[in-house]
N, C-alpha and C positions, 0 to 999 in steps of 0.2 A: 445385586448379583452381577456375577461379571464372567462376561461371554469368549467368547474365543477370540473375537477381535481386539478385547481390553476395552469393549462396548458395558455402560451400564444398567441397568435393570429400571426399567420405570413407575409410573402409577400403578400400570397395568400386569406390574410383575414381570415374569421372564419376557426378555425380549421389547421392555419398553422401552423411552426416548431417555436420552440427556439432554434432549435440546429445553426442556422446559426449566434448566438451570438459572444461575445468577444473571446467567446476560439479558435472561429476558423479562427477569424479576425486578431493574431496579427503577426505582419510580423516587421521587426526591424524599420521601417518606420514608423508605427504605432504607437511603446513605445518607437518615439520620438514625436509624435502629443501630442494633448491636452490633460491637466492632471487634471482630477478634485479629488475633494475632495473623501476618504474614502466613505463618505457617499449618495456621489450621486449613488455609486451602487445600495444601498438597493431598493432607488424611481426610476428606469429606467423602464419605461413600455417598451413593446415590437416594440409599434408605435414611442414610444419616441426614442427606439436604432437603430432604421432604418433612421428616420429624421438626429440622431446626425453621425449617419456614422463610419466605419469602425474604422478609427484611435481615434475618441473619446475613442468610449468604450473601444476600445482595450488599450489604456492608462489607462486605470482602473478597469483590471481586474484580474491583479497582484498587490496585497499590496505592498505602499509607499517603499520605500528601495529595493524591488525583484527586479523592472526593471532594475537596473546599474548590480545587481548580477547573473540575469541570461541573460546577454549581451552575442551573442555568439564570438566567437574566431575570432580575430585577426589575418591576414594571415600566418604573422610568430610562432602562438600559437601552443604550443603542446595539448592545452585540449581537449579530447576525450568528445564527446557530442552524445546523443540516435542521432539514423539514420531516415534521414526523403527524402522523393522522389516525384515529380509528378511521374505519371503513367510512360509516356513516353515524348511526348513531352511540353518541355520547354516556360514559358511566355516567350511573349517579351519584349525587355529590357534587364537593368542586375539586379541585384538581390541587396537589397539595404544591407550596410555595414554587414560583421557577417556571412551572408545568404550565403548558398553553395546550388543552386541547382543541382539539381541530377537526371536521370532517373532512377526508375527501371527496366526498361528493359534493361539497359545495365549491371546492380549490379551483380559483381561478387564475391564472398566469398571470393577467394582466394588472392582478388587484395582490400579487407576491410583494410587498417591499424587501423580503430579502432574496428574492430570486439572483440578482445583480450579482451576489454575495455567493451563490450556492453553484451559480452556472459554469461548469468545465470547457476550457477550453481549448483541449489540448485532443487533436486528433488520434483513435486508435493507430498505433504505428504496425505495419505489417513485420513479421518478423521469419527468420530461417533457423535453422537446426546445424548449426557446425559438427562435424563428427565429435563425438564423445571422449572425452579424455581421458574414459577408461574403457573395459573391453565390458564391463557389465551393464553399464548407460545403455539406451538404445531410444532411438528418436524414432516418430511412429507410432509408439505404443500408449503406456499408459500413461497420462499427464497427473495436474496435483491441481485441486479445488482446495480454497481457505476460507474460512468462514470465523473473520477476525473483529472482536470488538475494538473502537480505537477510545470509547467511552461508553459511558450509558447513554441510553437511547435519550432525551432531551438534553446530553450534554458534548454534544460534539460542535465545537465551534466552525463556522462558513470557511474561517482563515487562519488556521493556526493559532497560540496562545504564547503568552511569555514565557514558556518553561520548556526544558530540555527535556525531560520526564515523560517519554511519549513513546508508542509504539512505532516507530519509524522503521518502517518493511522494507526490505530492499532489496532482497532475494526474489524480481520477479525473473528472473533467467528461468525456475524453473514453476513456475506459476502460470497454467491456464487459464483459471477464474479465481477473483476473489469476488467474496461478498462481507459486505458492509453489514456485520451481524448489529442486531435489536431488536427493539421490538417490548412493550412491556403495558401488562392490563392498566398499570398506574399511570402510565406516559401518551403512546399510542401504540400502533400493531404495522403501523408502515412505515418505515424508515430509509430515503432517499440519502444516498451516500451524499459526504461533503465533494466540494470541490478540490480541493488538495490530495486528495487522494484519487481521484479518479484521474487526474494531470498527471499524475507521476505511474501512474498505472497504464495510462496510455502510452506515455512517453515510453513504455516500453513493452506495449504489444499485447496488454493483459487485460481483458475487460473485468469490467467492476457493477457487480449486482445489488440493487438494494432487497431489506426484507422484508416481508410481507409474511407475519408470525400473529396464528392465530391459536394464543393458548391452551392446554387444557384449563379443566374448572379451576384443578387444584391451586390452584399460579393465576386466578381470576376470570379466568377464561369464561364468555358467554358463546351462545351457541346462534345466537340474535346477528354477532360479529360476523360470523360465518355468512349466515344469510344474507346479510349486508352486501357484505363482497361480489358474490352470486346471483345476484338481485335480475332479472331479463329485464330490459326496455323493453315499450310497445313494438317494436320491430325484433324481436326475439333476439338480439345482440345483448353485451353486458356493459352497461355506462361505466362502472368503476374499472371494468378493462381498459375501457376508454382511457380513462384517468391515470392511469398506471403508465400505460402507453405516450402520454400527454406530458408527467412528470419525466420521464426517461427523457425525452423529445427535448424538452427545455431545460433542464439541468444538465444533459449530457453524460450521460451513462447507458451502462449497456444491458439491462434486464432484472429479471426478478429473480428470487429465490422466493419457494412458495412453500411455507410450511404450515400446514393445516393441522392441529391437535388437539380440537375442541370437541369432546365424545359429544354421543345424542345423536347425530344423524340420523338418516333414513337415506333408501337409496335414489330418491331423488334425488337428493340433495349433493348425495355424489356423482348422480349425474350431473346436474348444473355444476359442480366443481371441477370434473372433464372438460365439460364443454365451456368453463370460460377458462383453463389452460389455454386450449388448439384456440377460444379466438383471443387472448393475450398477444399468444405468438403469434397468429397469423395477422394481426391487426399492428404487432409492430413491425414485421416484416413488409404488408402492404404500404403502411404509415411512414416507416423511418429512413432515415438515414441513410449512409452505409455503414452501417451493422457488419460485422462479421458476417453472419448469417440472419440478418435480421435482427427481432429482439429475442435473447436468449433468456428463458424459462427453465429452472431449474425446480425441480419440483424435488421433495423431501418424504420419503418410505415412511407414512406415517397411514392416512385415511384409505381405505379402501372402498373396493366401489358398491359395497354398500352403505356405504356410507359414516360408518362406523369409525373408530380407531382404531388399528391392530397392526403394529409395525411386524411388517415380515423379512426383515432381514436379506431379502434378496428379490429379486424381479420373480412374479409370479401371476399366475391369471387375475390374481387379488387386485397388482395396482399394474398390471400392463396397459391397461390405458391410459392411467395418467402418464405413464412413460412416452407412451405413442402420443400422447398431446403436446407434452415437453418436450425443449430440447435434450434435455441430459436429469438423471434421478439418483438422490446423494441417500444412499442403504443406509438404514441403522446399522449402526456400531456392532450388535453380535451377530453378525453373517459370519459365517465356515466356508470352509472349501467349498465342499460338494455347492451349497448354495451357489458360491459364484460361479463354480462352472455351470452351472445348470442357467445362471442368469444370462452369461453371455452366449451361452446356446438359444438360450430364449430370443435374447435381443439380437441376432442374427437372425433367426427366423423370422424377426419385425422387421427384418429391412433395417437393423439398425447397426450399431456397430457394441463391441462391448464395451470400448473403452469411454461412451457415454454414460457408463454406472461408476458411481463413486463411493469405493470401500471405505463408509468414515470410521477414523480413526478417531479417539478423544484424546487429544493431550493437554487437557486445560486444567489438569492436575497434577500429570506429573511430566511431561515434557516427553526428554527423550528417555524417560526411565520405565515410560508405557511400554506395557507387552504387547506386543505385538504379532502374528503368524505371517510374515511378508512373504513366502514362498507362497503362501495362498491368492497373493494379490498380484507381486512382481514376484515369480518366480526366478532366483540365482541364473539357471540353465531353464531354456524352455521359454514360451511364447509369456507375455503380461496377460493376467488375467480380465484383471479393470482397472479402472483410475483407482484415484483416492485422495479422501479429502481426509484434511485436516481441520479438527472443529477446537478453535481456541488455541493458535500456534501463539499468539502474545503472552504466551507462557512464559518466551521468556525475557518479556519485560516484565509480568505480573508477580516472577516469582521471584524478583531479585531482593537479594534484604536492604531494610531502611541501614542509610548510611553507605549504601555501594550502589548507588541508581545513578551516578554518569553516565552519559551517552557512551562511551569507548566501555563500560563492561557491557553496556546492553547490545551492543555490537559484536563484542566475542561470543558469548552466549547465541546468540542468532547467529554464525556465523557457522557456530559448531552442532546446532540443529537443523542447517542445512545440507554443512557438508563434512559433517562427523569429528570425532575428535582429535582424531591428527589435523585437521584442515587442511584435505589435502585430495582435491576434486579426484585431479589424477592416480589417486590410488587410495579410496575408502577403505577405513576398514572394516574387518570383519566381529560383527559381534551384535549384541541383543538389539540394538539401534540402527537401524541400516536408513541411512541419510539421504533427502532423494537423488543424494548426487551422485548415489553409489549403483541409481535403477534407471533415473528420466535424464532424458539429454537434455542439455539447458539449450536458452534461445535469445538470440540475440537480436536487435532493429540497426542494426551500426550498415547501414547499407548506401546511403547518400553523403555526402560533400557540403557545407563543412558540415565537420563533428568537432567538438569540443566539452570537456567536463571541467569540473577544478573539485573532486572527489566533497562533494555536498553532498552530504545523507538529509537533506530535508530537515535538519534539529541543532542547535548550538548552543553554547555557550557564552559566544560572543557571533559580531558580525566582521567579516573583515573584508576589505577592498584592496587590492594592489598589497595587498603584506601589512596593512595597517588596519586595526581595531577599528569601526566607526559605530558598531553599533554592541554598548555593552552588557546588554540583557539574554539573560537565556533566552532563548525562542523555537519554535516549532512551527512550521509550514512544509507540505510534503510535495504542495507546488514545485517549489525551488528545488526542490531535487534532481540532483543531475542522475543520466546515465552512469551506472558504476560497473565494476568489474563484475561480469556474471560466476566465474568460476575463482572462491576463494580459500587457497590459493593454491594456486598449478607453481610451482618453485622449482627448477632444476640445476642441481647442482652437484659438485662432488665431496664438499665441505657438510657443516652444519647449519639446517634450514635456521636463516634468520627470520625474526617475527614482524610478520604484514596485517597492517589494519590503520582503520580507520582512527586520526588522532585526531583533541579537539582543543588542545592548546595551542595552536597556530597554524592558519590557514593562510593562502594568495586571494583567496575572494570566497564568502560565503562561514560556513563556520567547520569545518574540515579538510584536513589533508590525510592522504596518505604516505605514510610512515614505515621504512623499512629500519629495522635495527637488529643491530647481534656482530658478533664475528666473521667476519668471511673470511675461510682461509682460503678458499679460491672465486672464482666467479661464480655469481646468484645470478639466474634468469626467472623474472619474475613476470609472469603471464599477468596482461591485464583484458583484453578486449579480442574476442572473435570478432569476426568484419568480413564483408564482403564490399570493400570502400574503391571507388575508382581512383586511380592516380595519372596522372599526364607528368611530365617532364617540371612542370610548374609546382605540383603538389609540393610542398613543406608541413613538417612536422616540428611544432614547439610544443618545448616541455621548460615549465616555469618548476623551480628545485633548486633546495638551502641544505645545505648542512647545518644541526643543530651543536650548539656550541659541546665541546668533549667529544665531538665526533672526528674519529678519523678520515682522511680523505678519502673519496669516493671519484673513480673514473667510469662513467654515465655513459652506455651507450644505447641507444634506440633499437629496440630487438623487432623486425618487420620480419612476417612470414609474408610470401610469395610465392605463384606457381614457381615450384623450381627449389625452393627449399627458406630459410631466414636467410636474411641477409641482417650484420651488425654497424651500425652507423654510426661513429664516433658523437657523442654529444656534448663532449666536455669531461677535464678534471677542477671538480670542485673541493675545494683546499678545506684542511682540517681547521677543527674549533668552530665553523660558522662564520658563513660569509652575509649574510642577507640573501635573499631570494634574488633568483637569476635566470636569465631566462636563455636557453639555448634552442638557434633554429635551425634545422636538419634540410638538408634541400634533399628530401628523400625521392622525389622524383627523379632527377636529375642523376643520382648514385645508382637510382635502380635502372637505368636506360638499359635496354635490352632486354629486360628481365617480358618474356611469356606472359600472356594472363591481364596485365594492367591493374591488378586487383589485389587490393592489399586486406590477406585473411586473416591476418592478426597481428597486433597489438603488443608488446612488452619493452622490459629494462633488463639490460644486464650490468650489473653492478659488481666491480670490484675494488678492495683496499689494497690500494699499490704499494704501501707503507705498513698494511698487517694493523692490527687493532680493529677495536669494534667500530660501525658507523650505527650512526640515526641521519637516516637521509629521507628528507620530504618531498614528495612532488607532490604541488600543488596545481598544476593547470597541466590538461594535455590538448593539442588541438592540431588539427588534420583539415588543411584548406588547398585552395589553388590560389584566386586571388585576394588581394591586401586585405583587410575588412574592410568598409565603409560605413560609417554610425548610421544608423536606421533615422528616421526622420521624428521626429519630440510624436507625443500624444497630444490628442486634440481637446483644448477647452477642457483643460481640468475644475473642478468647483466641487464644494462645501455642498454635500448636500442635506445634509442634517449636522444637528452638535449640540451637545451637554455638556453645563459645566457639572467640573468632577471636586475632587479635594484636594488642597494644596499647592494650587495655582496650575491644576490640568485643566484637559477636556479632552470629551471622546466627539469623536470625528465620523462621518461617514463619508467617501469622496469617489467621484467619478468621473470617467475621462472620456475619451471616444478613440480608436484604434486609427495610426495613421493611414495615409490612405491606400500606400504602397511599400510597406515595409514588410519583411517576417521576422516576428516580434516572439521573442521566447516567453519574457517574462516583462513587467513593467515592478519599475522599484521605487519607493517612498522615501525621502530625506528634507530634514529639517534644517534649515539654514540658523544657523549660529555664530556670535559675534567673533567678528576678524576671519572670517570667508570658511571657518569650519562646519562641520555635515555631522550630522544625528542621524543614523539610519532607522527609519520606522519601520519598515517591512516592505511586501511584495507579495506579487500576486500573477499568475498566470490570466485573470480576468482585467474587468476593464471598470473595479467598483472596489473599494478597500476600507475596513473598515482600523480606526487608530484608536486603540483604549483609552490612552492614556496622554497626549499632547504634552509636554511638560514646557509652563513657561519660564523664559528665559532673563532675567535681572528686571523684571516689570515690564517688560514691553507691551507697549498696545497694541502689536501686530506682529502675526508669524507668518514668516514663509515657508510653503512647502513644495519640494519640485518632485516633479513625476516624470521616469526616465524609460522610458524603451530599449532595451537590452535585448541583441540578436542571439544568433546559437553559437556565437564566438564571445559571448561574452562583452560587445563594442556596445556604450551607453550612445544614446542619442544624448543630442542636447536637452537639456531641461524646459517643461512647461509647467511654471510656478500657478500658485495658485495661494491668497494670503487670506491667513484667520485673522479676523481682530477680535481680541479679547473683551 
C-alpha cells in the first residue's frame, strides 16, 4: 500500500517499513537464488516483495554483472573487505560460502588484520553555504540524509575493485549525512562502512554512518539479536555501545544509524533500547574525536517505547524518546502533512529543532518518477518543514540497463536526479520531481590554499598520469576522488547551453575529465567551484586543457568572482583539431591587485569559438596555489606483508608503509616497475596499507618492483619508496 509520501506498506500493513527490503536480505545464498530481469525492480510492490521472499529480490538488487564482482573472499583470499558482525550471538548453522560470521562482542582492534585496510583517513572537512543559485534554495533549513547501498552487506571491498560498474556518489554539495546501508540475518546486522567512501565523504564535509539493522522475523530476524545489543554490563552501562563507539574510533567514521524491527518486545526492553541510544551518543561524544557534534545517532521510526513495532509516521509521544536519545530520527515513508507539522511542533517543544526529522522518501524503485508531496516537506513559498532522506538513491546506477553501465551514463543520470532535468542548478524546473537543488543550498569545503582537482569521480576506465594511460583496467576507489563541481551545471550564456559532464575517455591524471562540447555562438560561462579561497599578489591559477581532435578553437579564460564583482583572465587560445594537453598559468593574484575582500568566491571558464563551429574542450587539472609545489617527502619502509600465488603467473599482495614524517599527504599511489623504465599503475589509497589482487608477472622475472608515492593536494608525487616481490 502506498502512502502519501510514495512510502510502502509493510509486514504490519498500513503504515509498515520498506526498510526490511533487498538491501538487507542478501546473504551469498541469496545472489545464488532467482534472478530476474533488470526490470522487474522498477514494478516490485511491497506485498509483492514479501510473497516473492528473501532470495528473489535479493537476486536483484545489485545490477546484472555486480553479483560475481562483489562475491566475498575465498578462504584462501587475501581481499580485505568492510567489517560486518551480529551483535553477539551467532545463527545457526554455518554461514553459506564467502560469509565470515563474527561477533562483536568479541572484536578486538588489535587482533583486526584488516583494520589497516578499513581505517579512513581523511579528516571531516568543515564546510559553508554559498548563497543559493536560485531564489527557491535556502541554506538553514532543510538538509538531505541517504541511506545508500554500495554492495551487499559481505561484499563491499576495504579498497575499491577492478571495475568501473559502481555507485560513485558525488553529489555531496547537497548531502548532510550519508549512511552506509546493510545489514542482513544471512551476513551480519552491523556494518562499518569502507574506507573509500568515508575519504571522499569527508573530503567534503559529509559524515558517513554505519548500520546497525535489526530485522523483522519475516527477513530472519530473532529477537535474541535484539537483546544482544541491549545487554547492561555489571555497572549498568552497555558493552556493545562500547563496541560501536570503539569501531567508529578506529575505522574513522562518524555514527550509527540504528534500525530496530524485530517484533516481540516488552517494554523493558525498549527501555534498555533508549537508554543504550543517549549512552551510544553520549559515550561517543565523551570518547571521540572531533566529531561534528560527537558520535551522531540516527535512530529509524520503527520500535516504540513499548517495546513493540509500530512505525508511526511522524514524531509522537510513541518514539519521542528515542528521538530525545538520538541525534536526529529518519520517519517512515507514509507521513502527511499534518504529521509533520505536528512533528516539528513536537520537536521544538523538545528543545530540538525540526529539521533533525527526516521525511524518507523511497526511490529505490522508481527514482525520480516517485510521487512525491514536497510542499509537505520543502514547501515552494513558506518556512521547510523537515529534512529528508533519501532511501536507495543508487537507483540510478541500479537501474541502468545491461549494455549502457559506463561510468559517463551513470554520471548523467545522477547528475539529473540531483539537479533535475534541464541540469541546471540555477534554474530547476518545475514539475512532479523537484531536485534537491531546486529546495537545499549546496555546500562547499573550498576554503584553504592549495586546492587542486583534475575532475576524478573515484571510477575509470583507464588510469592516466600527465595525459598518458599507465593503468589499463577498469577500476573503482572513491578514496581518489577529487573535490568536484557542487552545482551541475550553473551555464550563462546568450547562445545554446553546450553539454558539461564528466568524460572518461581521456584524462590529465586519474580516470576523468571534464568536457564541454556543443556550439557556441557566443560566450559559455560555465560555473565550477563556490570558494571562499584567500589569494595574496602570489596566488596563481593553472588549468591543464586540450582540445579534442574535430574541435573548433577555443579562447579559454578563467572566470574569478570577487568582492566587487568577476573578473575575466585571459588563459589562452587553444587551436582547432587538438593539440595535446596544455597547461596555462594565470597570475590571478597579481591581475586582481586592488580588488576588496582578498577572497576568491568562485570558480569558472568562459569559453568561446572565435572561428564559430562546435568545440569539445577538456580541462583536466584546475589548481589554485601561492607558492611552487615542493614533492612531499617518499613513505616510510614499504614491505610485503602477506602474498598468494594466484593463476597465470600473478599474486595477490598485501603492503604497507608508514606516513612521512612531515609531509601533507593526500593520497599514496602504487606502481609496478617494467621493462625499459615503464610504470603499471596498481592503485591507491588514502591509508597507509594496500591491498593488489592481482600482481601480474613480467617476461619471467624472479623479482618485482614496486614503488609507493606520496602525492600532496596539488597532485606533486614524492620520490619513490620501492619495495621488491620475488616470485
Amino acid at each position: 500500500m502506498r502512502g502519501a509520501a510514495g512510502g510502502r506498506a509493510g509486514p504490519a500493513g498500513r503504515g509498515g517499513s520498506a526498510f526490511g527490503g533487498a538491501g538487507h536480505r542478501r546473504s551469498r545464498r541469496d545472489l545464488r537464488g532467482r534472478r530476474c530481469r533488470r526490470g522487474a525492480v522498477m514494478n516490485v510492490t511491497r506485498r509483492q516483495a514479501l510473497a516473492t521472499g528473501a532470495a528473489g529480490l535479493a537476486s536483484v538488487a545489485l545490477p546484472a554483472g555486480r553479483v560475481a564482482a562483489a562475491a566475498g573472499p575465498s578462504p584462501a583470499s587475501l581481499q580485505p573487505y568492510a567489517s560486518y558482525w551480529f551483535p553477539d550471538s551467532l545463527p545457526a548453522g554455518s554461514p553459506a560460502p564467502g560469509v565470515v560470521w563474527r561477533s562483536l562482542a568479541a572484536w578486538d582492534p588489535a587482533k583486526d588484520p584488516d583494520l589497516p585496510f578499513n581505517r579512513a583517513t581523511v579528516p571531516l572537512a568543515a564546510r559553508f553555504a554559498p548563497p543559493p543559485p536560485n531564489a527557491t534554495a535556502r541554506a538553514g533549513r532543510a538538509r538531505v540524509s541517504a541511506l545508500a547501498a554500495f554492495a551487499h552487506t559481505s561484499g563491499n571491498p576495504s579498497q575499491g575493485a577492478p571495475t568501473a560498474d559502481f555507485y560513485a556518489l558525488t553529489h555531496w554539495a547537497y548531502l548532510d549525512e550519508l549512511v552506509f546501508w546493510g545489514g542482513s540475518s544471512g551476513e551480519g546486522l552491523v556494518l562499518a562502512p569502507n574506507a573509500p567512501v568515508v575519504d571522499a565523504a569527508h573530503r567534503n564535509g559529509v559524515p558517513v554512518l554505519g548500520t546497525v539493522f535489526l530485522p523483522p522475523a519475516a527477513y530472519g530476524g530473532q529477537l535474541q539479536w535484539t537483546r544482544d545489543l541491549v545487554r547492561r554490563g555489571p555497572d549498568g552501562g552497555f558493552p556493545l555501545a562500547d563496541q560501536l563507539v570503539r569501531v567508529a574510533r578506529a575505522y574513522g567514521f562518524d555514527g550509527w544509524f540504528v534500525n530496530a524491527e524485530t517484533g516481540g518486545g516488552d517494554a523493558r526492553l525498549g527501555a534498555d533500547m533508549r537508554d543504550f541510544i543517549a549512552y551510544l551518543r553520549a559515550q561517543g561524544t565523551a570518547r571521540g574525536k572531533a566529531w561534528e557534534a560527537g558520535l551522531r545517532v540516527t535512530w529509524y521510526d520503527a520500535m516504540v517505547v513499548s517495546g513493540g513495532i509500530a512505525w508511526q509516521n511522524r514524531l509522537n509521544d510513541q518514539n519521542a524518546p528515542f528521538f530525545r536519545a538520538a541525534s536526529s530520527m529518519f520517519l517512515n515513508f507514509n507521513w502527511d502533512r499534518a504529521g509533520l507539522v505536528s512533528s516539528g511542533d513536537l520537536a521544538r517543544g523538545m528543545g530540538r529543532g525540526p529539521y533533525e526529522l527526516w521525511a524518507g522518501i523511497d526511490v529505490e524503485a522508481r527514482g525520480w518518477d516517485t510521487s512525491v508531496d514536497w510542499d509537505a516537506v520543502v514547501p515552494a513559498a513558506g518556512p521547510h518543514v523537515a529534512s529528508y532522506g533519501f532511501y536507495r538513491p543508487e537507483w540510478t546506477w541500479t537501474s541502468l540497463p545491461a549494455g549502457a553501465r559506463g561510468p559517463a551514463a551513470f554520471h548523467a543520470r545522477d547528475d539529473r536526479f540531483w539537479s533535475g532535468q534541464r541540469l541546471d542548478p540555477a534554474a530547476p524546473e518545475a514539475g512532479p520531481w523537484r531536485p534537491p537543488a531546486a529546495s537545499v543550498a549546496d555546500r562547499s569545503t573550498l576554503t584553504a590554499l592549495p586546492f587542486a582537482t583534475t575532475f576524478n569521480t573515484g571510477h575509470g576506465l583507464g588510469w592516466y598520469e600527465k595525459g598518458r594511460r599507465t593503468g589499463e583496467s577498469a577500476w573503482n576507489h572513491m578514496g581518489l576522488q577529487d573535490r568536484l563541481p557542487g552545482r551541475r551545471w550553473v551555464i550563462r550564456t546568450a547562445g545554446p547551453r553546450p553539454a558539461v559532464g564528466f568524460d572518461f575517455d581521456d584524462a590529465w591524471r586519474g580516470g576523468s575529465s571534464l568536457l564541454v562540447s556543443g556550439a557556441l555562438a557566443g560566450p559559455a560561462e560555465v560555473g565550477l567551484y563556490e570558494a571562499r579561497l584567500p589569494f595574496s599578489e602570489a596566488t596563481v591559477v593553472e588549468l591543464t586543457h586540450r582540445t579534442d581532435p574535430g574541435s573548433a578553437a577555443v579562447r579559454v579564460e578563467l572566470a574569478v568572482a570577487v568582492d566587487g564583482g568577476v573578473a575575466y583572465l585571459p588563459a589562452g587560445v587553444l587551436r582547432a583539431g587538438g593539440r595535446g594537453w596544455a597547461t596555462a598559468t594565470v597570475r590571478a593574484g597579481a591581475k586582481l591587485r586592488g580588488r576588496t575582500g582578498r577572497t576568491l568566491r568562485a570558480l569558472g571558464v568562459r569559453l568561446t569559438a572565435p572561428d564559430g563551429g562546435a568545440v569539445r574542450w577538456r580541462l583536466g587539472r584546475l589548481a589554485v596555489r601561492d607558492a611552487a609545489p615542493a614533492a612531499p617527502a617518499p613513505p616510510v619502509a614499504p614491505a610485503v606483508t602477506a602474498s598468494r600465488s594466484g593463476t597465470g603467473g600473478t599474486a595477490e599482495l598485501r603492503l604497507a608503509w608508514g606516513a612521512p614524517a612531515s609531509a601533507a599527504v593526500r593520497q599514496y599511489e602504487l606502481r609496478q616497475a617494467l621493462p625499459g623504465g615503464r610504470f603499471r599503475f596498481l592503485g591507491g589509497t588514502c591509508g597507509h596499507a594496500y591491498y593488489v589482487p592481482a600482481l601480474r608477472r613480467t617476461d619471467g622475472e624472479a623479482a618485482t618492483r614496486i614503488e609507493v608515492r606520496a602525492v600532496d593536494e596539488l597532485y606533486t608525487a614524492s620520490a619513490p619508496a620501492s619495495v621488491t616481490f620475488r616470485w
